[in-house]
Structure formats: structure tokens, C-alpha cells
C-alpha positions in Angstrom: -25.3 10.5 -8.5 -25.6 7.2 -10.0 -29.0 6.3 -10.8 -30.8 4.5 -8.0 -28.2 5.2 -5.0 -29.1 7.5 -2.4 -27.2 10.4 -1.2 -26.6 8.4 2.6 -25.3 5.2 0.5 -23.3 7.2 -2.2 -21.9 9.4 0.9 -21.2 5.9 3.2 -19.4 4.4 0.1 -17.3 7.4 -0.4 -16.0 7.6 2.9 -15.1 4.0 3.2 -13.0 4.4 -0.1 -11.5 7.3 1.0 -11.0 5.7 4.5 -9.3 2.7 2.8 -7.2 4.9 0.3 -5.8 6.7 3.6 -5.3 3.1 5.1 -3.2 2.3 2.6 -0.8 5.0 1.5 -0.2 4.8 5.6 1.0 1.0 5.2 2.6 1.6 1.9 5.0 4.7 3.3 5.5 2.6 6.3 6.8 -0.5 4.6 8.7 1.9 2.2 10.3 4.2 5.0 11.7 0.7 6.6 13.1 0.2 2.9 15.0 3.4 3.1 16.3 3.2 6.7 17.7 -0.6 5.3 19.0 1.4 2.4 21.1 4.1 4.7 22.8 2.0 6.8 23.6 -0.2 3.9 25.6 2.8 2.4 27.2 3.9 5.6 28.2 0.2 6.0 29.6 0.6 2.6 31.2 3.9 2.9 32.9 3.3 6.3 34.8 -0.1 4.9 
């Protein structure tokens, strides 16, 4: 532990950085998949002239 943090404030801090981490792999995959469904019909736009 780093000196002069308890175990309830290192604990606290960890699962807010983990919370946010989660947070934002979830918005970065979102904003990605939107990408790739723009990307597929691009092709099948593409394909189909």
C-alpha cells in the first residue's frame, strides 16, 4: 500500500478506477461498433452498384 493511505481509501480509489475503466471501454466499443455498422453498409452500397 502506499505509505499513509488506508486499506478503505486505497480499496474506494481502486474501484472507482476500475469503475471508470469499465465506463469507458463501454462508450469506446459503442461509438466504434456505430463505425463498423457505417462501414458495412458502405460496402454493400458499394458492391451492389
Amino acid at each position: 500500500m502506499p505509505t499513509g493511505m488506508s486499506w478503505a481509501t486505497y480499496l474506494k480509489m481502486f474501484a472507482a478506477s476500475l469503475l471508470t475503466m469499465c465506463a469507458g471501454t463501454e462508450v469506446v466499443h459503442r461509438y466504434h461498433q456505430q463505425d463498423n455498422r457505417n462501414l458495412k453498409m458502405q460496402l454493400c452500397q458499394e458492391l451492389h452498384e
